[in-house]
TIVO-2410 file (N, C-alpha, C; in nm, 3 decimals):
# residues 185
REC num residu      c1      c2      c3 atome chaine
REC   1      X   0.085  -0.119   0.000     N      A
REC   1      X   0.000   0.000   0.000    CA      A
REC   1      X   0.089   0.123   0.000     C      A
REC   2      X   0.091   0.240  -0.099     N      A
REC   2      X   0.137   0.314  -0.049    CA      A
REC   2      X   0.100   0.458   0.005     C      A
REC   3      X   0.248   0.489   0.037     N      A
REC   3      X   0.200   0.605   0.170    CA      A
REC   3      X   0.147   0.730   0.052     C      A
REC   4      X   0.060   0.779   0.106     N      A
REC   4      X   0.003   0.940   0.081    CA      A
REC   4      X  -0.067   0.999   0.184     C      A
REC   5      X  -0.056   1.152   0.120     N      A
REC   5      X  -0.071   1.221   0.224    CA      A
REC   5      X  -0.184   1.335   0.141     C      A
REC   6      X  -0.268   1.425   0.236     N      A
REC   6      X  -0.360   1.530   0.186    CA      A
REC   6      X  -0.323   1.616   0.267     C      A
REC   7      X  -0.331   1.699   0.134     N      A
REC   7      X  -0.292   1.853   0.163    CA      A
REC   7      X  -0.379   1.937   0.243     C      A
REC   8      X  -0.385   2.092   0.248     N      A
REC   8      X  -0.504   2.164   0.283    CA      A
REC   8      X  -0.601   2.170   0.208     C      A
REC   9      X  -0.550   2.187   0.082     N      A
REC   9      X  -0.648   2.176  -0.049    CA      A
REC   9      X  -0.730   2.081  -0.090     C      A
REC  10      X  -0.701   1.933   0.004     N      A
REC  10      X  -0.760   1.825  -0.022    CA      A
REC  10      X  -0.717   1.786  -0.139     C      A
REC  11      X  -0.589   1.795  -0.189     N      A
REC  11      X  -0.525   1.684  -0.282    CA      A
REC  11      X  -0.424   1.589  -0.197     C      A
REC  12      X  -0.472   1.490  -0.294     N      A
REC  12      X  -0.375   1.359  -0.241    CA      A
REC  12      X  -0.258   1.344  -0.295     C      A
REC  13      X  -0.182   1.326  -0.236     N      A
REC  13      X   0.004   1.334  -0.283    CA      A
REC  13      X   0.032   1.137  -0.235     C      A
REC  14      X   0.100   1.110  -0.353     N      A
REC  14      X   0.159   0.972  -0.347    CA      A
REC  14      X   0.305   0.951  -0.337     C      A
REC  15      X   0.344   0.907  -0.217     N      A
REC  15      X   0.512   0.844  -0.244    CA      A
REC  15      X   0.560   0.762  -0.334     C      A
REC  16      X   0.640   0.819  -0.424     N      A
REC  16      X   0.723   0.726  -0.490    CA      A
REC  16      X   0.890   0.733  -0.455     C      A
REC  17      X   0.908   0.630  -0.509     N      A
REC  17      X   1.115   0.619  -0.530    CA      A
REC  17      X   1.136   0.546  -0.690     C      A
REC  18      X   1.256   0.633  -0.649     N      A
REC  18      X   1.311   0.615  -0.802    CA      A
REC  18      X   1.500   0.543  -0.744     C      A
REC  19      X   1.569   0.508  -0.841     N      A
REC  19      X   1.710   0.480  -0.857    CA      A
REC  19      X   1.768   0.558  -0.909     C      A
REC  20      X   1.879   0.651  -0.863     N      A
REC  20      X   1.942   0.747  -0.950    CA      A
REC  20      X   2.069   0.665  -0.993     C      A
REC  21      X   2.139   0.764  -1.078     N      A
REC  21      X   2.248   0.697  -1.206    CA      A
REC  21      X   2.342   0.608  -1.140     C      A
REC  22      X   2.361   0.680  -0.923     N      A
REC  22      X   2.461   0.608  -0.826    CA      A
REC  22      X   2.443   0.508  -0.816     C      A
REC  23      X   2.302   0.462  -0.824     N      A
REC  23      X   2.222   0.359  -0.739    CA      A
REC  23      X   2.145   0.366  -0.618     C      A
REC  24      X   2.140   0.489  -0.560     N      A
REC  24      X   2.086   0.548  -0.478    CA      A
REC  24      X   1.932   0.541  -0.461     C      A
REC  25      X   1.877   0.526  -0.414     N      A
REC  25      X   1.690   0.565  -0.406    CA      A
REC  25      X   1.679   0.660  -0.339     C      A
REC  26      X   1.582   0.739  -0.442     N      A
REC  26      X   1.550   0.899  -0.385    CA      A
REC  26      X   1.442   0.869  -0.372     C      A
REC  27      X   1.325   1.020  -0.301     N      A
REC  27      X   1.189   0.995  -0.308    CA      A
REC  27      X   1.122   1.081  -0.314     C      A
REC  28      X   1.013   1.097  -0.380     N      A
REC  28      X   0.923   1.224  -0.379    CA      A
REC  28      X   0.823   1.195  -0.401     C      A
REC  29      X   0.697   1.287  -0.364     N      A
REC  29      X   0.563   1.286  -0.402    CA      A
REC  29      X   0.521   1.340  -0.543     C      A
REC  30      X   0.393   1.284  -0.553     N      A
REC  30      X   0.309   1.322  -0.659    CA      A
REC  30      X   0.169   1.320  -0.669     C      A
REC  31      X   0.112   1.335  -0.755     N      A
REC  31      X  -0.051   1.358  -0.707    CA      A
REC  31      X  -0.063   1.247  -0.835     C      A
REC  32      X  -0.005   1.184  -0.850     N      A
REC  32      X  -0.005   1.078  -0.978    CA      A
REC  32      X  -0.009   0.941  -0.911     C      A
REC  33      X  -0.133   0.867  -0.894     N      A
REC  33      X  -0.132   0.708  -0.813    CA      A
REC  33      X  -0.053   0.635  -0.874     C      A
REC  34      X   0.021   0.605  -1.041     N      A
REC  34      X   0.012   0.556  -1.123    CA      A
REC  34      X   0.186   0.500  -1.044     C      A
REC  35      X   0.202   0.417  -1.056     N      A
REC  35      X   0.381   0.409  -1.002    CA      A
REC  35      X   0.451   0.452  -0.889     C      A
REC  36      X   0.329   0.502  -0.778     N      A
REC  36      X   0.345   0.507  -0.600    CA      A
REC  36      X   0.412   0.371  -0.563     C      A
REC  37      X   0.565   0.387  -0.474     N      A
REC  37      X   0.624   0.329  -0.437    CA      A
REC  37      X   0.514   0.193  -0.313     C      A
REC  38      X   0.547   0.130  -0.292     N      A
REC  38      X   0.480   0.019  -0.208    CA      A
REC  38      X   0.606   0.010  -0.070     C      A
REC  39      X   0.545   0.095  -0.010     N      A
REC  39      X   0.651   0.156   0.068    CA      A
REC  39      X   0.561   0.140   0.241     C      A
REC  40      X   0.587   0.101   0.350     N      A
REC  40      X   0.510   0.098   0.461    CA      A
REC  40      X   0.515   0.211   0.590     C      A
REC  41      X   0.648   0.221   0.555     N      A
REC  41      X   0.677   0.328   0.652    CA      A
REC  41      X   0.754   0.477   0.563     C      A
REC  42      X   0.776   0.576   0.666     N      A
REC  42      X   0.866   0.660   0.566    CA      A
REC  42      X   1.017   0.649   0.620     C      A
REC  43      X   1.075   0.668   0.521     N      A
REC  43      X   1.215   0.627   0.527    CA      A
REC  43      X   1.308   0.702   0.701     C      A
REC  44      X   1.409   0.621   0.712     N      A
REC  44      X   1.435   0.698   0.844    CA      A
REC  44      X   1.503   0.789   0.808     C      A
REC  45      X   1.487   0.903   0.907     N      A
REC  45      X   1.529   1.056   0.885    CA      A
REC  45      X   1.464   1.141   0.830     C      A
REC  46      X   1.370   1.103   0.770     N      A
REC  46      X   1.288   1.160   0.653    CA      A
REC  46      X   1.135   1.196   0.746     C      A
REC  47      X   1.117   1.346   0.678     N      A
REC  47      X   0.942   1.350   0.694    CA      A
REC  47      X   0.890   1.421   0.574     C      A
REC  48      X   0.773   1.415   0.613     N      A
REC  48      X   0.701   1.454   0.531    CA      A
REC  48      X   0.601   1.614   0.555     C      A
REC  49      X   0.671   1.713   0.434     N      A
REC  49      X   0.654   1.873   0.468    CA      A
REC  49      X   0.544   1.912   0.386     C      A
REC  50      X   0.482   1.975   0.418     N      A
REC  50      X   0.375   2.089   0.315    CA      A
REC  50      X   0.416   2.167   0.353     C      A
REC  51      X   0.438   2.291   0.198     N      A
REC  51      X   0.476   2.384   0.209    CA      A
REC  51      X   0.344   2.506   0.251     C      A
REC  52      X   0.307   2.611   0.257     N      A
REC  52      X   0.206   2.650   0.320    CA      A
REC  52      X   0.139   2.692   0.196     C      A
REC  53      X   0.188   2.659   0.113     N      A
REC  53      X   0.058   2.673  -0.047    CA      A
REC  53      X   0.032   2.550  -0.061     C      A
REC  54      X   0.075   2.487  -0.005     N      A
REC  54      X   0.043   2.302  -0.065    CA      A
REC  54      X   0.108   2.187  -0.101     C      A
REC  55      X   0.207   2.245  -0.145     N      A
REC  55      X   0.329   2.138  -0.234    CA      A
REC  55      X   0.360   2.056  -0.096     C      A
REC  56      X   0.364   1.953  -0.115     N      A
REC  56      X   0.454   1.832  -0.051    CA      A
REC  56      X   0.578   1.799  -0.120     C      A
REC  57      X   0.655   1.735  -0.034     N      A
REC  57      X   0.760   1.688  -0.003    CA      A
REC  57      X   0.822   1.598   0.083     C      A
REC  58      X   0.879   1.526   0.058     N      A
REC  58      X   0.974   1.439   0.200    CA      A
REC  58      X   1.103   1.469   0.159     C      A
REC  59      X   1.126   1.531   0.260     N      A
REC  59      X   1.275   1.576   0.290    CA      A
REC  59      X   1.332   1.532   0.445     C      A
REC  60      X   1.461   1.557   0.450     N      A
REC  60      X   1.534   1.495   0.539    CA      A
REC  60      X   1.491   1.589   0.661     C      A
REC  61      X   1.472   1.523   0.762     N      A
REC  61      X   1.408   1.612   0.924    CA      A
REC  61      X   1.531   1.715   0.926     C      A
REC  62      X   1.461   1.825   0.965     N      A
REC  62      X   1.569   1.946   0.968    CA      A
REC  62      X   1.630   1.942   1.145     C      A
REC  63      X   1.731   2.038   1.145     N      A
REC  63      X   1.764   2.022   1.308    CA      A
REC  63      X   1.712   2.133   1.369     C      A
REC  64      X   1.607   2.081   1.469     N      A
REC  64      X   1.545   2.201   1.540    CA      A
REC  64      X   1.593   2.325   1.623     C      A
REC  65      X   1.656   2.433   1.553     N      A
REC  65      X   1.710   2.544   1.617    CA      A
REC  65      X   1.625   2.664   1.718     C      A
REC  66      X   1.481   2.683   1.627     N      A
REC  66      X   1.356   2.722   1.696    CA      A
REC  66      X   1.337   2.677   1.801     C      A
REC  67      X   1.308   2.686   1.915     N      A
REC  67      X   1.221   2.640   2.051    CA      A
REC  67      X   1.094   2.641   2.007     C      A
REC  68      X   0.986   2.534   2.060     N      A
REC  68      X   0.864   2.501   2.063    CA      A
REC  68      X   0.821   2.634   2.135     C      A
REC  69      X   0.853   2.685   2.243     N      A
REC  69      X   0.833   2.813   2.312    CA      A
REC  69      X   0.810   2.920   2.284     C      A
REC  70      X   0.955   2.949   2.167     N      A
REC  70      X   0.922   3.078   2.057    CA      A
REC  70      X   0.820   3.045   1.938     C      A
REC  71      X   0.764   2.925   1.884     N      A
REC  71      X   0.666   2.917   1.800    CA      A
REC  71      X   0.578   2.958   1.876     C      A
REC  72      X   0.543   2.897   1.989     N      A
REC  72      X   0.409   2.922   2.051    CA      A
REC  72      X   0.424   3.098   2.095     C      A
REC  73      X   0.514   3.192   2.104     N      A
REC  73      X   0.544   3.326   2.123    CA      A
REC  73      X   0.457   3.368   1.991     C      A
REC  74      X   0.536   3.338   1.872     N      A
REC  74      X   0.524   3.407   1.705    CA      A
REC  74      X   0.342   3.364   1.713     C      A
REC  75      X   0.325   3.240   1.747     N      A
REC  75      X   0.172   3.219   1.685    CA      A
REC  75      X   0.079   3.301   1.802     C      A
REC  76      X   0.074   3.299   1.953     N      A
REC  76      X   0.018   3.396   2.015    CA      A
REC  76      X   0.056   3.550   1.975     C      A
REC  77      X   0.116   3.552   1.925     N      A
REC  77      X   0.129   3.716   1.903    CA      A
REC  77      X   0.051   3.769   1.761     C      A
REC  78      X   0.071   3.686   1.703     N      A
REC  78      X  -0.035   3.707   1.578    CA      A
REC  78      X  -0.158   3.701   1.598     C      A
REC  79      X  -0.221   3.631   1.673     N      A
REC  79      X  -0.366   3.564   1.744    CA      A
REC  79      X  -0.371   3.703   1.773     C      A
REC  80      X  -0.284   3.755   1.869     N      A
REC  80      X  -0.327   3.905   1.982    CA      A
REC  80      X  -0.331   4.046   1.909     C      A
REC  81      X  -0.252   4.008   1.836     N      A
REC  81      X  -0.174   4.174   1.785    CA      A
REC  81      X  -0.183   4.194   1.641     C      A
REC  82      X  -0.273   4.103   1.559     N      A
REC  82      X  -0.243   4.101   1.403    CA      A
REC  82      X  -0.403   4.117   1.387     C      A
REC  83      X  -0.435   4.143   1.288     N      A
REC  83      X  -0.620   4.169   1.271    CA      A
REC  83      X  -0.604   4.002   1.154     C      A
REC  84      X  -0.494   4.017   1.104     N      A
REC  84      X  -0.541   3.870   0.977    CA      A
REC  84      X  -0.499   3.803   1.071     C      A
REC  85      X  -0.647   3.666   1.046     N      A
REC  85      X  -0.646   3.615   1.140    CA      A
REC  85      X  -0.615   3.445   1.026     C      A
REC  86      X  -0.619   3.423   0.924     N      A
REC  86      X  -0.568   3.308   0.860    CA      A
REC  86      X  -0.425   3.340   0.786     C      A
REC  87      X  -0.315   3.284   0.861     N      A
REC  87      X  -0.203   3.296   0.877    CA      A
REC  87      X  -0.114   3.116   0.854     C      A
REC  88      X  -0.019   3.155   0.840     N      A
REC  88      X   0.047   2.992   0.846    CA      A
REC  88      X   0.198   3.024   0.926     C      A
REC  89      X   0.266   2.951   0.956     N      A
REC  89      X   0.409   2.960   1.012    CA      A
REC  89      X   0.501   2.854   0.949     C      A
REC  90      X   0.629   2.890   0.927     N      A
REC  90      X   0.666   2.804   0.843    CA      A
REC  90      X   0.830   2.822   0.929     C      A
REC  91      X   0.898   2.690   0.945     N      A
REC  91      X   1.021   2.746   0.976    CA      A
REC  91      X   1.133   2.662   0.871     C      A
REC  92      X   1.235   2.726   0.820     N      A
REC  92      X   1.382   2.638   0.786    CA      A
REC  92      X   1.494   2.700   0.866     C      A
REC  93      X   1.526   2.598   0.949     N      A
REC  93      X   1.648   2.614   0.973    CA      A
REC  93      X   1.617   2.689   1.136     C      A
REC  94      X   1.683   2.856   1.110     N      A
REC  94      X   1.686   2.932   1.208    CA      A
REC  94      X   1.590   3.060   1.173     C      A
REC  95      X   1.491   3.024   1.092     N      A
REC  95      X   1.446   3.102   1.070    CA      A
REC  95      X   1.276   3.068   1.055     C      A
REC  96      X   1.168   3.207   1.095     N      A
REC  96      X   1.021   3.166   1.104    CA      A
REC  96      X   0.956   3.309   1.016     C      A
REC  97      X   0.908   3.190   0.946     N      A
REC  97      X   0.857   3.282   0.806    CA      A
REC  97      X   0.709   3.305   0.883     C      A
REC  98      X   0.641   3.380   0.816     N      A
REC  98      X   0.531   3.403   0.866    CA      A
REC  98      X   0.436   3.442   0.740     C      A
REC  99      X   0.362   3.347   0.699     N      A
REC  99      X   0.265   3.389   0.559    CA      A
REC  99      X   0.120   3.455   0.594     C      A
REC 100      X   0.058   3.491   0.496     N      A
REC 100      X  -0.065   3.555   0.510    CA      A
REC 100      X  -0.153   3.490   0.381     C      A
REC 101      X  -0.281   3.502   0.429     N      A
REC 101      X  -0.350   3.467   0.265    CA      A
REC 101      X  -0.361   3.607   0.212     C      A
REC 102      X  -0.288   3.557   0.116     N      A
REC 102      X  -0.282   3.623  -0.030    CA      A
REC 102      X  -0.398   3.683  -0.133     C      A
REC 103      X  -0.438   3.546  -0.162     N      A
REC 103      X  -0.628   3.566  -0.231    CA      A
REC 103      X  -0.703   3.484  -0.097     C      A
REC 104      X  -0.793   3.588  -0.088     N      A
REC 104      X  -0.911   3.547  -0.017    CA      A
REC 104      X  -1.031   3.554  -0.083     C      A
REC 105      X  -1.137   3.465  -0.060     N      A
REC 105      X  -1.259   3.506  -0.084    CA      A
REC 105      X  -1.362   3.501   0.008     C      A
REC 106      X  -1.307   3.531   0.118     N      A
REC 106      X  -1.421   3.593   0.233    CA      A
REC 106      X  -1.450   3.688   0.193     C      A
REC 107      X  -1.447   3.760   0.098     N      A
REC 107      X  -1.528   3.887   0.058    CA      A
REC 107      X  -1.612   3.900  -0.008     C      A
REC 108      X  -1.630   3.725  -0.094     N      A
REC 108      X  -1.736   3.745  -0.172    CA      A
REC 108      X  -1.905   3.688  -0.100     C      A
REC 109      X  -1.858   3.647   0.036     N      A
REC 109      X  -1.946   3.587   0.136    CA      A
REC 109      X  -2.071   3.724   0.096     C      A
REC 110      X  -2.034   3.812   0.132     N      A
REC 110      X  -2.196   3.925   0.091    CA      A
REC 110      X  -2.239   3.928  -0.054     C      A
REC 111      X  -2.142   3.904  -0.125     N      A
REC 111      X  -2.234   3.916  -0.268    CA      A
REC 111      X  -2.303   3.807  -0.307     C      A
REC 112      X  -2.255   3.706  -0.242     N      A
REC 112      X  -2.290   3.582  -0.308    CA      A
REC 112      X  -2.315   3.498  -0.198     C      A
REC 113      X  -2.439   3.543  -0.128     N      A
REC 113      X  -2.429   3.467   0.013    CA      A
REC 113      X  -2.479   3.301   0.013     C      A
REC 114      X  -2.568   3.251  -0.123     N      A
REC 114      X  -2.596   3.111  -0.085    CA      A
REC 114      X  -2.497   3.053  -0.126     C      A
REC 115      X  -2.387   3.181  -0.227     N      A
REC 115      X  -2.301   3.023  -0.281    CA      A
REC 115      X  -2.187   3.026  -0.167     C      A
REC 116      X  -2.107   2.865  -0.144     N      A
REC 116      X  -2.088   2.818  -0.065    CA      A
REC 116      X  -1.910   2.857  -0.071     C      A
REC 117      X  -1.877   2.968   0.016     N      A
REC 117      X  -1.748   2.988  -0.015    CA      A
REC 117      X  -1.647   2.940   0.073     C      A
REC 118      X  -1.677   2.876   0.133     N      A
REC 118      X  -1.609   2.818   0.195    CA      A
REC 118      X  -1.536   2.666   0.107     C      A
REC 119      X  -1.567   2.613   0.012     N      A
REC 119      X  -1.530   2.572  -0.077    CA      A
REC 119      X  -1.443   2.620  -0.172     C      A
REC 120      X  -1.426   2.758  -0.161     N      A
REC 120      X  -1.292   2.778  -0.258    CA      A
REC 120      X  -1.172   2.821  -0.155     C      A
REC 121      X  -1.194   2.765  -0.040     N      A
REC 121      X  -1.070   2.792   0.033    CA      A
REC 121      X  -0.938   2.715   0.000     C      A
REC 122      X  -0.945   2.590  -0.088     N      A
REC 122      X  -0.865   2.545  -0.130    CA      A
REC 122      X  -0.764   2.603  -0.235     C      A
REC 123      X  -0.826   2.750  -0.279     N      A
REC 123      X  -0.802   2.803  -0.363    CA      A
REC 123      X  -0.707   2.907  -0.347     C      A
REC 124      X  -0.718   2.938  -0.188     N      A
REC 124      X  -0.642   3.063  -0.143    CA      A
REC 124      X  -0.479   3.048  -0.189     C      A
REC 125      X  -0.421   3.128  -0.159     N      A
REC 125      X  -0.249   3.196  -0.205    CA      A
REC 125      X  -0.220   3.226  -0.078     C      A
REC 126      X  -0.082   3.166  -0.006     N      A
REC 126      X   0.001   3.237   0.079    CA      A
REC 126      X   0.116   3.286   0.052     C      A
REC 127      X   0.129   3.429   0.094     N      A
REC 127      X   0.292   3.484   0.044    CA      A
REC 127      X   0.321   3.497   0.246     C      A
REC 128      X   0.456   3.552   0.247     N      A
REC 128      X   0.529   3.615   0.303    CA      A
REC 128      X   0.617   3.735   0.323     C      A
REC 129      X   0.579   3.795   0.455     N      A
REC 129      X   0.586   3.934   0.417    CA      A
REC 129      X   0.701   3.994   0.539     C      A
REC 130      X   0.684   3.894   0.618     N      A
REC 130      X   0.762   3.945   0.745    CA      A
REC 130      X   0.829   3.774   0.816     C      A
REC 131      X   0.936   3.796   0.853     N      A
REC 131      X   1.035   3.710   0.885    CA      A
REC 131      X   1.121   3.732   1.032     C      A
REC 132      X   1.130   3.636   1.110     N      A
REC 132      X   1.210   3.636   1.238    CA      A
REC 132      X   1.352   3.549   1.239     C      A
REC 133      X   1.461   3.592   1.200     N      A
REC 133      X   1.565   3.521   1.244    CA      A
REC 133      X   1.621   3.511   1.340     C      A
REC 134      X   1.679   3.401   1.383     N      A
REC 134      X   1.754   3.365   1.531    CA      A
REC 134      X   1.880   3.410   1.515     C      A
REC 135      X   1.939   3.488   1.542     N      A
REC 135      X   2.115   3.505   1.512    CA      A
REC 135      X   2.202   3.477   1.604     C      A
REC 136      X   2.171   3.457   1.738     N      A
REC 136      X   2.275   3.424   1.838    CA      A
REC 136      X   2.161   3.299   1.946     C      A
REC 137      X   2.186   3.186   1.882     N      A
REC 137      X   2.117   3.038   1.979    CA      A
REC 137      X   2.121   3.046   2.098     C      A
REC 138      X   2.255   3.110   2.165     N      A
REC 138      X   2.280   3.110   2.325    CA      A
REC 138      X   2.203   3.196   2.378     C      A
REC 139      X   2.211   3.344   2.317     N      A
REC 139      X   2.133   3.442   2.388    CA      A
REC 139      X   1.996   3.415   2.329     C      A
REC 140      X   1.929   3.348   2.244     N      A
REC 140      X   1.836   3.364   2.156    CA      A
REC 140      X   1.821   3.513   2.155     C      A
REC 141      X   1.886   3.588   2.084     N      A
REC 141      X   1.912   3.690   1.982    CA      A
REC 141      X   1.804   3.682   1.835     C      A
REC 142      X   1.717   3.773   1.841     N      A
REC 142      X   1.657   3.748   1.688    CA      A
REC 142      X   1.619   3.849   1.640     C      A
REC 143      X   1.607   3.879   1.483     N      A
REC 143      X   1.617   3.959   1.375    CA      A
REC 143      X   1.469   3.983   1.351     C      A
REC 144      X   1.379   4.098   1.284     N      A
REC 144      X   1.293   4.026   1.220    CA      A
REC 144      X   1.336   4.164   1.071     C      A
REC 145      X   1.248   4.114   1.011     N      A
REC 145      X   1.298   4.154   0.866    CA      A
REC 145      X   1.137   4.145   0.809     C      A
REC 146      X   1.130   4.234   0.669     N      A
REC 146      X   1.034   4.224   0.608    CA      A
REC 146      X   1.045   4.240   0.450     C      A
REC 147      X   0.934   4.147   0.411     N      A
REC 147      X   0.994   4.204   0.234    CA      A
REC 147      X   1.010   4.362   0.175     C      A
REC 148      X   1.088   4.313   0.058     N      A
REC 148      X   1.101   4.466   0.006    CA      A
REC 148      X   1.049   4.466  -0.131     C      A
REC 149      X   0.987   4.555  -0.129     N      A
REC 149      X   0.941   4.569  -0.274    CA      A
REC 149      X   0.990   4.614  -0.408     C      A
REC 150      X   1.161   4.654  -0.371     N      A
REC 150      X   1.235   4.760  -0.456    CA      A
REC 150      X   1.281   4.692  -0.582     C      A
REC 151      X   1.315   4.585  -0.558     N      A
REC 151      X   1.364   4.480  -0.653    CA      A
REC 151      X   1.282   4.387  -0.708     C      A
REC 152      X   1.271   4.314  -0.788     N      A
REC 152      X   1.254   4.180  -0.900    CA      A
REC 152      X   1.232   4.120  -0.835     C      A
REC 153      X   1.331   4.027  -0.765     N      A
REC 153      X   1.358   3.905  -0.676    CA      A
REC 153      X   1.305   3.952  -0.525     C      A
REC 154      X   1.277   3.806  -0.457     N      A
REC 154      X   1.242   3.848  -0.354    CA      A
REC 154      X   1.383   3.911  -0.225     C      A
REC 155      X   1.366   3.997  -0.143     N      A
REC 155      X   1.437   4.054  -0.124    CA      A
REC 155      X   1.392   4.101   0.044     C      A
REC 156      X   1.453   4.103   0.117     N      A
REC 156      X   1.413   4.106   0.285    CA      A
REC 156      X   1.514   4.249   0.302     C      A
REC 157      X   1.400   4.332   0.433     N      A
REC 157      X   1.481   4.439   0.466    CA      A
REC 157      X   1.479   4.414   0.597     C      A
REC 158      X   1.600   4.433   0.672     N      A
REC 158      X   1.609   4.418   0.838    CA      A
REC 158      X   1.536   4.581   0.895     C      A
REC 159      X   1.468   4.522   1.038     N      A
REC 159      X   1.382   4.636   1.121    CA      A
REC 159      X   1.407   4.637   1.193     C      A
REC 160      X   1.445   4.538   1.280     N      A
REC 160      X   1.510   4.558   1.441    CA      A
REC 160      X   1.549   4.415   1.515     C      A
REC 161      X   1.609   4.435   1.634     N      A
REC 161      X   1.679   4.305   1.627    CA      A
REC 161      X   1.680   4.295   1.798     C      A
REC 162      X   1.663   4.188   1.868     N      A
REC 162      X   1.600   4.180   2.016    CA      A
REC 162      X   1.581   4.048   2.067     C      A
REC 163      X   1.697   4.020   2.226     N      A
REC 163      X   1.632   3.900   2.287    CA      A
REC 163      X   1.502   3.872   2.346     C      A
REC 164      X   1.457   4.015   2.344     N      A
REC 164      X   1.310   3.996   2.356    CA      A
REC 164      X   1.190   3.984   2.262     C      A
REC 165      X   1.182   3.826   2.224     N      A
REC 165      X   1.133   3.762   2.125    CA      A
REC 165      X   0.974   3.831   2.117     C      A
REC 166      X   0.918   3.851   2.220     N      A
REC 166      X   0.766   3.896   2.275    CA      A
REC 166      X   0.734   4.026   2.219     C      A
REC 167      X   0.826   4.055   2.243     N      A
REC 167      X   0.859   4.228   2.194    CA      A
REC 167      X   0.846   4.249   2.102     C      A
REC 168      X   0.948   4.191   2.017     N      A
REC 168      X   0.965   4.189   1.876    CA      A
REC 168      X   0.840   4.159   1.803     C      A
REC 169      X   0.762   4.058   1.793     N      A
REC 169      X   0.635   4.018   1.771    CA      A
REC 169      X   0.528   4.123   1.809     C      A
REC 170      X   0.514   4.162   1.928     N      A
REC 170      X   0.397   4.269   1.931    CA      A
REC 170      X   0.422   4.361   1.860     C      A
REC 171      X   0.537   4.442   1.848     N      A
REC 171      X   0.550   4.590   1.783    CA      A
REC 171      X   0.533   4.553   1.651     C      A
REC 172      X   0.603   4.434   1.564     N      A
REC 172      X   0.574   4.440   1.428    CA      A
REC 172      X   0.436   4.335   1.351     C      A
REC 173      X   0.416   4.264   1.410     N      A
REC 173      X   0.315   4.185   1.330    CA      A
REC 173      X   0.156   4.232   1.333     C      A
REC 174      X   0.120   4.349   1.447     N      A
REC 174      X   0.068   4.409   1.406    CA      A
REC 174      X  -0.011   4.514   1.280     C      A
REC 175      X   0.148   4.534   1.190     N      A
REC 175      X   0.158   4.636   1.094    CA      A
REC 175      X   0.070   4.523   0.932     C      A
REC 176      X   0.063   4.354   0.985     N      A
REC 176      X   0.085   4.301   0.876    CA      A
REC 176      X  -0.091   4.330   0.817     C      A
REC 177      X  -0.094   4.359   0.713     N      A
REC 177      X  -0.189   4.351   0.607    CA      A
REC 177      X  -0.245   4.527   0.623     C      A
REC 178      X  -0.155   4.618   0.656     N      A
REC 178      X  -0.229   4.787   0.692    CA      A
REC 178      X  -0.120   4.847   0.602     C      A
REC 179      X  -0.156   4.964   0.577     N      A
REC 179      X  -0.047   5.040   0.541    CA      A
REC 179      X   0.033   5.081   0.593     C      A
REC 180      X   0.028   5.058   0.688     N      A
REC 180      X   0.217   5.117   0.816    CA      A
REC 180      X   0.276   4.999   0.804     C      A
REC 181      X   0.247   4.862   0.711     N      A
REC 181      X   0.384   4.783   0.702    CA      A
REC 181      X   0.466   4.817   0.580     C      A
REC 182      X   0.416   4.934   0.478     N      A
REC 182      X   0.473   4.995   0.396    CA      A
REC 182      X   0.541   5.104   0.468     C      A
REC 183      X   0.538   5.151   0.566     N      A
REC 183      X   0.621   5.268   0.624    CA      A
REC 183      X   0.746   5.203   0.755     C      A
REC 184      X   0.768   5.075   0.725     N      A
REC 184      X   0.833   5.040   0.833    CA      A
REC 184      X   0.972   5.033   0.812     C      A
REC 185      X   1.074   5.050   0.852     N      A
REC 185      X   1.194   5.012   0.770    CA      A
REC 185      X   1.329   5.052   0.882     C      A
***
């Protein structure tokens, strides 16, 4: 039987493996049943990620630099201090991204009140707009940063920088989805 997994969107993602040119077996998902590995468990070291638009993956377990403590900081502070209230958290590494929905259609709830919109939530877009880095593990020292709009590519501008993780979170995640996160810098 093999392993799959569902997304937010309610698509189903299938494990497969392949042999590369070494001899190696790699592995990845697909939304394709057709040639899903017959696989029982997932490989050791390995989990299995959604990215906060949807995409899956199994990639190798990352090493937890974040504290469970400071997630639960970043996600209460958004709950308290942010008005958007469908949000995702995402971390690599030493760092906690923080997305927003992008397209919503809670707005079309008044124009179109019998049709059922809660059904195109599968549909929504998350970007990222504001970012917390850890820069010193001992002191937990952290950065937060926000995108910039000046350039092409995506591009982060630093705002202030504080062992007081609490802090940091109330003063800026407030600003996210208003126009004073365009005046922040």
């Amino acid at each position: 039987m093999p392993i799959t997994y569902e997304n937010f969107r309610g698509e189903t993602y299938f494990l497969h493996s392949k042999k590369t040119k070494k001899g190696n077996t790699t592995y990845f998902f697909s939304k394709k049943s057709e040639g899903a590995a017959d696989i029982n468990d997932i490989p050791e070291g390995y989990e299995i990620y959604e990215e906060p638009n949807g995409k899956v993956y199994l990639r190798k377990k990352l090493k937890k630099l974040i504290r469970d403590d400071e997630i639960r900081i970043i996600k209460a502070g958004m709950e308290q201090h942010c008005e958007i209230k469908d949000f995702k958290i995402d971390m690599k590494k030493d760092i906690v991204y923080i997305y927003t929905v992008m397209d919503s259609f809670a707005n079309l709830e008044s124009t179109f009140m019998p049709f059922n919109v809660a059904a195109l939530d599968k549909y929504k877009s998350y970007q990222t707009e504001l970012r917390f880095i850890l820069v010193d593990k001992d002191e937990r020292f952290f950065e937060v940063e926000r995108t910039s709009y000046l350039g092409t590519e995506e591009e982060w501008m630093f705002l202030d920088g504080s062992d007081d993780l609490e802090g940091l979170v109330k003063e800026y995640v407030q600003h996210l989805g208003k126009e004073s996160f365009f005046d922040l810098m």
